[in-house]
C-alpha beads as a LAMMPS data file, in Angstrom:
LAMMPS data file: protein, C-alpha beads

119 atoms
118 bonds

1 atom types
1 bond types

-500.0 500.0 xlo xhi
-500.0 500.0 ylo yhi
-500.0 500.0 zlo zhi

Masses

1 110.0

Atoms # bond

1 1 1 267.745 78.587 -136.593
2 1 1 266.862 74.866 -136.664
3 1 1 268.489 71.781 -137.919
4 1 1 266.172 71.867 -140.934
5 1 1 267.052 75.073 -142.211
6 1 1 270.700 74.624 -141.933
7 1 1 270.383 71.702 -143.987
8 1 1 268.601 73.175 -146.761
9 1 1 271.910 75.426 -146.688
10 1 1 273.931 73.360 -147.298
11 1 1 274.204 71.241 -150.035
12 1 1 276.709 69.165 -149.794
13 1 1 277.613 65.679 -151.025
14 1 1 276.766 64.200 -147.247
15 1 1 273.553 66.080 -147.225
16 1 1 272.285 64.890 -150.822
17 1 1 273.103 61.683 -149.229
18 1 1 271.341 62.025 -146.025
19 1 1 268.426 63.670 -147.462
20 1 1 267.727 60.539 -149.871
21 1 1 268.308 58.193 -147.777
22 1 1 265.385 59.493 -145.466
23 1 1 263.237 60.032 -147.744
24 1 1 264.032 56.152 -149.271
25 1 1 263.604 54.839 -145.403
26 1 1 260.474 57.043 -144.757
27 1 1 258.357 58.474 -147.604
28 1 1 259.044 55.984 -150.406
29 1 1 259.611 52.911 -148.548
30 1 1 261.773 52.013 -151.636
31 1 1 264.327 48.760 -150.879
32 1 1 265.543 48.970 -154.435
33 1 1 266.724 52.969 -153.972
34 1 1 267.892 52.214 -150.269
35 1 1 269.778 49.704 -151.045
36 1 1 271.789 50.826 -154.116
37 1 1 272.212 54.006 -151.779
38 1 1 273.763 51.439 -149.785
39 1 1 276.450 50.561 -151.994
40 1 1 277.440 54.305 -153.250
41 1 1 277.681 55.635 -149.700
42 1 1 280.252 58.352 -149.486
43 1 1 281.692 57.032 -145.785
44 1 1 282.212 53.556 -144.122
45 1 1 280.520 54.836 -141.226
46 1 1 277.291 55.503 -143.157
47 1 1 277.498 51.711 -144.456
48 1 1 277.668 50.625 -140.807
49 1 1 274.669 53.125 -139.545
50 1 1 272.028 51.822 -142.329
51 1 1 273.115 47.999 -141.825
52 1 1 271.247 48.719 -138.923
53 1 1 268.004 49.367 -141.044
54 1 1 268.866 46.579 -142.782
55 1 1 266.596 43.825 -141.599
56 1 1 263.409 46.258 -141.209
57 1 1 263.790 47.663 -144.568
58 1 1 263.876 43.408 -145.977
59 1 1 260.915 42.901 -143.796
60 1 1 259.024 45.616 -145.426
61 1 1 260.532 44.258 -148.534
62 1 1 259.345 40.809 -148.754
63 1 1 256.176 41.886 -147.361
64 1 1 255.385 44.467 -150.594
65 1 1 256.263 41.114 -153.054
66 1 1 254.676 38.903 -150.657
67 1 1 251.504 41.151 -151.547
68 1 1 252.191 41.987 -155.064
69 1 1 253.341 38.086 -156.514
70 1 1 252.501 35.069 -155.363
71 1 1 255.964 33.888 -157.217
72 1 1 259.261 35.665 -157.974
73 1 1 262.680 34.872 -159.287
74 1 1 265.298 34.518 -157.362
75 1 1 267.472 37.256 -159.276
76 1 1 264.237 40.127 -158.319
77 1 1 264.092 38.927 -154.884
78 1 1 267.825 39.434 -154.414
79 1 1 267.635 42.973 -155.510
80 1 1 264.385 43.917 -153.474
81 1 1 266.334 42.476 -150.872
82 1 1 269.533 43.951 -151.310
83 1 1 271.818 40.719 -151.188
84 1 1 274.837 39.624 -153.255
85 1 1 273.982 35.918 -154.364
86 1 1 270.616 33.908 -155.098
87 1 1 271.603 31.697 -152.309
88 1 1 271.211 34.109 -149.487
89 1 1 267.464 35.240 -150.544
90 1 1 265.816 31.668 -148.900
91 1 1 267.007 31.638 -146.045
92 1 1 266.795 35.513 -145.143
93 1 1 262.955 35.545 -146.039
94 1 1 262.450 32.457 -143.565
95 1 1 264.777 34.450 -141.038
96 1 1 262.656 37.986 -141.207
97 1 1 258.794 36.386 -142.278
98 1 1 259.031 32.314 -142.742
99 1 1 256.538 33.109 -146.116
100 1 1 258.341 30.497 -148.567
101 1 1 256.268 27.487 -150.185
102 1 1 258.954 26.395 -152.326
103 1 1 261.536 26.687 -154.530
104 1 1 261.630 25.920 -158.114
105 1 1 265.606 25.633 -158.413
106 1 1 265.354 24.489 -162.170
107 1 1 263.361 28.007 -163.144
108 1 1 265.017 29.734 -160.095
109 1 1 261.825 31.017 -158.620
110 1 1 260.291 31.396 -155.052
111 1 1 256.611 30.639 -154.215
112 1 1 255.296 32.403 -151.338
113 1 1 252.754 30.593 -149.183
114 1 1 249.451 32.319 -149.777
115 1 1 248.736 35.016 -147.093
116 1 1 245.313 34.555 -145.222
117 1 1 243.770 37.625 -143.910
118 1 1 241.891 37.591 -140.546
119 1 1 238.457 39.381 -140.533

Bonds

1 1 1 2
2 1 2 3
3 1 3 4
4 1 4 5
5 1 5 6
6 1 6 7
7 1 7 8
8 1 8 9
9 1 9 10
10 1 10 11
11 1 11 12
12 1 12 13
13 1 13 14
14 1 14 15
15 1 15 16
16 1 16 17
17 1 17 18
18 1 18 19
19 1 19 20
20 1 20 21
21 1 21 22
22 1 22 23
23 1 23 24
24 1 24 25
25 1 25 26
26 1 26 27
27 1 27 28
28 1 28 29
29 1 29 30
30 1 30 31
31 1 31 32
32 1 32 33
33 1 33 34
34 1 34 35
35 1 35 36
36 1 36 37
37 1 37 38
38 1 38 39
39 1 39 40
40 1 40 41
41 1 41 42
42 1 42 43
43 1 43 44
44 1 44 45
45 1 45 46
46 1 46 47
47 1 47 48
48 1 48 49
49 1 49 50
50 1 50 51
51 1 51 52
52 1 52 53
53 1 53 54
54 1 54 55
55 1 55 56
56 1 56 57
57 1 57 58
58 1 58 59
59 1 59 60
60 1 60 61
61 1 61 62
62 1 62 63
63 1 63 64
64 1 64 65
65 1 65 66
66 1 66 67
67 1 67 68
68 1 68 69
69 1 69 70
70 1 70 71
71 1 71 72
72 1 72 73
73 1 73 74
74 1 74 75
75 1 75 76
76 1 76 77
77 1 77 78
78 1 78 79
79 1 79 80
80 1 80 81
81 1 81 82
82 1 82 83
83 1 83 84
84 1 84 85
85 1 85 86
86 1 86 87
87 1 87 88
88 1 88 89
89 1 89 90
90 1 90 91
91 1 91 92
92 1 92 93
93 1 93 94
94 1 94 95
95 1 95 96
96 1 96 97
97 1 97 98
98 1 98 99
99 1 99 100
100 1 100 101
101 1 101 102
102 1 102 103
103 1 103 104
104 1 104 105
105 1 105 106
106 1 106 107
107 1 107 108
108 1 108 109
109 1 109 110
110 1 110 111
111 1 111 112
112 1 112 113
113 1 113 114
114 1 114 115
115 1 115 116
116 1 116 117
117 1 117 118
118 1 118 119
């Protein structure tokens, strides 16, 4: 018997959590889902396993609003991004993907610098 059938076994709190949580990081590609996982995780030690994913899963993140807006508020960007205060969201997209034009602090919004694509 593999891995993959014992899982479907069981069904168990840690299992529901595991099985989400791949299929967030994998199929879905999903920052929102991932990281609210984040913040319901039954264990510590999952917390500190998936901060690992943390940065790759922002990448991907800013990359998908990069593509879909050319502007976005600070609050959305903070959730796709899965940090706690508007001030943080700046200077983590320049830290994964320097992408930022500006920021509009009056109307709290970022403007992404227009992406180019090479032929």
């Amino acid at each position: 018997m593999n891995r993959l059938e014992l899982m479907k076994d069981i069904d168990t709190k840690e299992t529901k959590f595991v099985k989400k949580l791949i299929h967030y990081i994998f199929v879905s590609e999903n920052p929102l889902k991932y990281f609210e996982l984040y913040q319901h995780a039954p264990y510590l030690t999952y917390k500190v396993i998936m901060e690992h994913y943390h940065d790759t899963i922002r990448t991907r993140a800013i990359r998908t609003l990069r593509k879909a807006y050319l502007s976005v508020s600070l609050e959305w960007a903070k959730c796709w991004l899965g940090l706690e205060q508007e001030v943080d969201v700046v200077p983590c997209i320049n830290k994964l993907i320097p992408c930022v034009d500006r920021v509009d602090v009056d109307r709290q919004i970022v403007y992404f610098i227009k992406s180019i694509r090479k032929r």
